[in-house]
C-alpha positions in Angstrom: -41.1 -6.0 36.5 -42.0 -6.9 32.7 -45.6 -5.3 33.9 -44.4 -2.5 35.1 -41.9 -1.8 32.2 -45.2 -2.1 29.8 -47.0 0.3 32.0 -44.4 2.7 31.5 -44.1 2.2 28.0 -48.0 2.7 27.5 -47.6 6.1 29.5 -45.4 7.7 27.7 -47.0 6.6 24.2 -49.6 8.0 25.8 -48.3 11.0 26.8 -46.5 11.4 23.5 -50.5 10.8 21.8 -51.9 13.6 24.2 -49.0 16.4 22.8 -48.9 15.3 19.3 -53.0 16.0 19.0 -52.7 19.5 20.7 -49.9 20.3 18.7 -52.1 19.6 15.6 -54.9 21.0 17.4 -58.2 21.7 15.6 -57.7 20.0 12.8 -61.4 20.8 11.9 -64.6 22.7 12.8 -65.0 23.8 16.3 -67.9 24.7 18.2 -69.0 27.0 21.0 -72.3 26.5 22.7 -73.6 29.9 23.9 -76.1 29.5 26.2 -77.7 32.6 26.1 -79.9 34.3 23.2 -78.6 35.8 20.1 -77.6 39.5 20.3 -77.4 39.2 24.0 -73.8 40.4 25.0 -72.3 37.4 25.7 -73.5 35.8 22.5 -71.7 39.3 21.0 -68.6 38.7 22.8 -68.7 34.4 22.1 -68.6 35.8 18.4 -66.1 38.3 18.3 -64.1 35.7 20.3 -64.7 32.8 17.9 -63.7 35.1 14.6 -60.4 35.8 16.8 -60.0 32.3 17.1 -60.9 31.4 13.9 -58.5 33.6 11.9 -55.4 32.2 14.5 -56.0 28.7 14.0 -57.2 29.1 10.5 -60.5 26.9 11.2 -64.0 28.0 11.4 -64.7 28.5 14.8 -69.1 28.3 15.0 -71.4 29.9 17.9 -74.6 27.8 18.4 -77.0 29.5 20.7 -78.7 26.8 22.7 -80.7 29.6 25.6 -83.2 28.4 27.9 -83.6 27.2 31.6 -81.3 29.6 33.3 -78.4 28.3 31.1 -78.6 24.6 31.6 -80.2 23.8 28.5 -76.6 24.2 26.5 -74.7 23.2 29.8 -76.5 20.1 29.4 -75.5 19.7 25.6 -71.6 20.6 26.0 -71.7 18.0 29.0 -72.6 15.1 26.4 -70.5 16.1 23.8 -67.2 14.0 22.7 -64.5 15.6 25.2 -62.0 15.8 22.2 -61.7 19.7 22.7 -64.0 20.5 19.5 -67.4 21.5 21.6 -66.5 24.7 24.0 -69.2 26.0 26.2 -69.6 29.4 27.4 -70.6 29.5 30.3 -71.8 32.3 32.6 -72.6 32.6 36.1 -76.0 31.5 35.5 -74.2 27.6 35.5 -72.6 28.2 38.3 -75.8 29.5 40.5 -77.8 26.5 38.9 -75.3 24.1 40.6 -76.3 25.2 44.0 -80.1 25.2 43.4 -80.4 22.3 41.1 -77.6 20.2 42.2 -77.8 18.5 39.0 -74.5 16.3 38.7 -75.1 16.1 34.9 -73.5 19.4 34.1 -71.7 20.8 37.3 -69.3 23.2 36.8 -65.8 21.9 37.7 -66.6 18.6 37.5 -69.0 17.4 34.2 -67.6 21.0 32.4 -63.9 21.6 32.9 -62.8 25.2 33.4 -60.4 26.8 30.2 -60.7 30.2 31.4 -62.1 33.1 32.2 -63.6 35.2 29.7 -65.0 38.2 31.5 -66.1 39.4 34.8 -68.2 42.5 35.4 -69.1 44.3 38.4 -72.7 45.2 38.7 -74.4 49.1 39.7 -76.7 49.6 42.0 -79.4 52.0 40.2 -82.9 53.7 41.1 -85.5 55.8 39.8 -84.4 59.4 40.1 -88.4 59.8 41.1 -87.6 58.0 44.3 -85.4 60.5 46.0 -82.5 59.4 47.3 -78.9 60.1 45.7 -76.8 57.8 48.1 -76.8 54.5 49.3 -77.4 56.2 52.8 -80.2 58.5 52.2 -81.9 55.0 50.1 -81.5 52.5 53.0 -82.6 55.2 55.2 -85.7 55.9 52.6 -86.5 52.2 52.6 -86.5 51.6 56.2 -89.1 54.6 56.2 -90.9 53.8 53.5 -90.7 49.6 53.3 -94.3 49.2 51.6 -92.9 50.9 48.6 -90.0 49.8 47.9 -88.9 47.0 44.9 -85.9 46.0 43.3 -85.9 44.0 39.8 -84.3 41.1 39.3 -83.9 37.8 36.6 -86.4 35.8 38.8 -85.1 32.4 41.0 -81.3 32.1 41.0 -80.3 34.8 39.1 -77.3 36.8 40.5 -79.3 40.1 40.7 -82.0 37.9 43.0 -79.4 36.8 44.8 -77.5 40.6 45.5 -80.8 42.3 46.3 -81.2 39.3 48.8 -77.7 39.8 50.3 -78.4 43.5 50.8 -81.8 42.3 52.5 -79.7 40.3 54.8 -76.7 43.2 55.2 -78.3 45.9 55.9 -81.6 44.8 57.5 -84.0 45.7 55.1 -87.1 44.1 53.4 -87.1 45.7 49.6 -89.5 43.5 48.0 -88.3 41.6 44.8 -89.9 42.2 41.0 -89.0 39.0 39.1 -88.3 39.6 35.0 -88.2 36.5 32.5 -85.3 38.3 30.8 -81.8 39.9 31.1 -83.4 44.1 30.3 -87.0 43.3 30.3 -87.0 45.4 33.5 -85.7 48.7 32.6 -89.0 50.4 30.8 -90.2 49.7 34.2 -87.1 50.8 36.1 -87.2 54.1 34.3 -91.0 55.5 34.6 -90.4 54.3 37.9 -92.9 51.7 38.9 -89.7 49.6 39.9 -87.8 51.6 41.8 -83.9 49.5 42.0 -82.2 47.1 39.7 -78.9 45.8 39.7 -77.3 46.2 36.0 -74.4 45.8 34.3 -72.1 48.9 33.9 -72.8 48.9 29.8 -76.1 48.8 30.3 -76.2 51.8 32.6 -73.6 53.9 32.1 -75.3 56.3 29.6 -78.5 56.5 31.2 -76.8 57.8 34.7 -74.8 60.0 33.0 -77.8 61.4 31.2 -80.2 61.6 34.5 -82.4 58.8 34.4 -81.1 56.6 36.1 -79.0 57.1 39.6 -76.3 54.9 40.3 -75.9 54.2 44.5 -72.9 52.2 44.3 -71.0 49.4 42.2 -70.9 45.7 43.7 -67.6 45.4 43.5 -63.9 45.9 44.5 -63.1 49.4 42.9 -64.3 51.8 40.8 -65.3 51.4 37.0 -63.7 53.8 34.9 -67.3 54.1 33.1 -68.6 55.6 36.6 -65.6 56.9 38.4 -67.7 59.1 40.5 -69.6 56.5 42.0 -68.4 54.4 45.2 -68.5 50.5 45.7 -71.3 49.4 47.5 -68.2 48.8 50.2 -67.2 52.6 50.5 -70.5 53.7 50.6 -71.3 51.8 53.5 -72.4 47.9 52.6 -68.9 46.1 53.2 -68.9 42.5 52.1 -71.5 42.9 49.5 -70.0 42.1 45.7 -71.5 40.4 42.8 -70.1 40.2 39.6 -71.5 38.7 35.7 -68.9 36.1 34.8 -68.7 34.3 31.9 -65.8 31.6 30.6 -65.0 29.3 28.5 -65.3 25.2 29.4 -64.7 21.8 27.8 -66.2 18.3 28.9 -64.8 16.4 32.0 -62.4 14.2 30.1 -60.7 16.8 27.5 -56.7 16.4 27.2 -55.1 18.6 29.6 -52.9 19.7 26.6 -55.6 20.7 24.4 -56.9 23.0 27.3 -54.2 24.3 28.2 -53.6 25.4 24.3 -56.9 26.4 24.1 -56.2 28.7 26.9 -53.0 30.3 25.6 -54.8 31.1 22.1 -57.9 32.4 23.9 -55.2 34.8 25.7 -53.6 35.6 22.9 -56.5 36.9 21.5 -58.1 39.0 24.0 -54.4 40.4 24.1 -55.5 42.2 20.8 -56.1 45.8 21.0 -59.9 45.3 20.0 -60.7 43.5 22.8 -58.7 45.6 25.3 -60.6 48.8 23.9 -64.2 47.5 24.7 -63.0 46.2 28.2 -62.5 50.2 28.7 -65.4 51.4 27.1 -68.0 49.1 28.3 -66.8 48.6 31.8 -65.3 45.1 32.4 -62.2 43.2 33.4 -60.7 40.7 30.4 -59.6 37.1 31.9 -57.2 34.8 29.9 -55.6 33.5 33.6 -55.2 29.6 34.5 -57.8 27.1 34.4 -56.6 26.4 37.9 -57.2 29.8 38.9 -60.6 30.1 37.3 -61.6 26.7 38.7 -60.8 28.2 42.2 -62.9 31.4 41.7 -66.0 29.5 40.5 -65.9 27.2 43.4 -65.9 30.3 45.8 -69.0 32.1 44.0 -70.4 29.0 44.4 -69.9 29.3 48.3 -70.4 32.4 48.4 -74.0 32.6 46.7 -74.4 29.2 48.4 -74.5 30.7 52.0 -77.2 33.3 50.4 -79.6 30.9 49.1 -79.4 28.4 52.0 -79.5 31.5 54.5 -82.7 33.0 52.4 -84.0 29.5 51.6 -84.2 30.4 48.3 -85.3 27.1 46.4 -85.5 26.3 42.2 -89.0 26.9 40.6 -91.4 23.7 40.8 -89.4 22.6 44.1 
């Protein structure tokens, strides 16, 4: 009984530890690790995000690019860091492709890295040379089942999500498009638009101005609905590929270990700000959907893109460079 009685003493001092640091919560610098480049567009959005935060809490709130190895070079450096809710990682789907090829336990995704919430999800287009021809997802697959010697699509090389879409529309609709790998996010679209690769799979921001101005044609988006950038053009679904989606995803994490509390502030605040009317004006212009939900409910949608890009690379037996 006496054991029992200190048990539920040290519990509630616990408890009562855990709410009084997230109510103090930061009390000093914090961090994000942004695993991508500088300029890139998450690195732009981790910094508008982290001025948001900082002028709420009244802390400096840093961005430290740490870029490299699909993503797992900062994934690797947030997963070591004190889980105290000072070092945030942004993640992006990247991670969550590298924990189905790599199945490297240091740095998993809802387990090493614990999920705050989703940042941002965007759907990508489906685009080709207007050289090639075709100005529907019909007339293309029926051009490529004509014409399979010619035919490419770009993508960001092993595990990348556009390897893993122009895979999944290999395995959909029967064809064999062959794939261009590119060492960087953009480094394909001189080629994309003199033509000499003739489909990539982009990001609505990226292409939005370049179909509207001819020189690029978009064939469908890869996700659940329309874009209000592209209203005109189907999903990949309406124009005749059902099943196929793929979204760029990026969210914010702390290390396995991190006070529920603190996350669960750190969630509200992130909210808050993306709330603000800056942030809900470049989700309209530039084509993407704003998170902010539960870190319960973006746990659950990172372990289904890991299933579903899971079936693609065990069904393609797609495997990580140097295995």
């Amino acid at each position: 009984m006496k054991i029992t009685r200190l048990l539920l003493t040290a519990l509630a001092a616990s408890a009562l530890s855990c709410a009084a640091l997230a109510q103090n919560y930061p009390a000093k610098v914090v961090r994000i690790i942004e695993p991508a480049g500088p300029g890139s567009a998450v690195d732009v959005f981790a910094r508008k995000l982290a001025e948001g935060l900082g002028q709420k809490w009244g802390q400096t709130v840093l961005v430290e690019n740490r870029p490299g190895a699909n993503s797992a070079i900062g994934a690797r450096e947030a997963a070591r860091a004190a889980p105290d809710g000072y070092t945030l990682f942004h993640a992006n789907i990247n991670n969550s492709l590298n924990d189905v090829l790599l199945n490297d336990a240091c740095c998993r995704l809802n387990e090493a890295l614990i999920p705050i919430t989703m940042l941002t999800r965007s759907p990508l287009v489906m685009v080709v040379s207007p050289q090639l021809g075709p100005k529907t997802l019909k007339e293309y697959l029926a051009f490529v089942k004509s014409n399979p010697e010619a035919m490419t699509f770009a993508s960001g090389g092993t595990g990348s999500v556009t390897q893993l879409l122009g895979t999944k529309i290999n395995l959909t609709a029967s064809t064999k498009v062959l794939e261009v790998p590119y060492k960087a996010i953009g480094a394909e679209m001189p080629d994309l638009l003199a033509g000499h690769v003739k489909t990539a799979y982009l990001s609505p921001v990226v292409v939005t101005q370049l179909v509207k101005a001819g020189k690029l044609v978009a064939l469908g988006v890869a996700g659940s609905r329309r874009i209000s950038n592209l209203p005109d053009v189907p999903t990949l679904a309406e124009a005749g590929l059902p099943g196929v989606e793929a979204y760029g995803w990026n969210g914010l994490f702390v290390p396995a270990g991190t006070p529920k509390e603190i996350i669960r502030k750190l969630q509200v605040d992130v909210l808050s700000v993306m709330q603000g009317p800056t942030f809900q004006a470049d989700a309209r212009d530039l084509g993407y959907e704003l998170g902010g939900g539960s870190p319960e409910e973006f746990s659950t949608y990172i372990a289904s893109e890991v299933n579903k890009w899971g079936s693609v690379i065990r069904t393609a037996k797609i495997k990580a460079e140097g295995s």
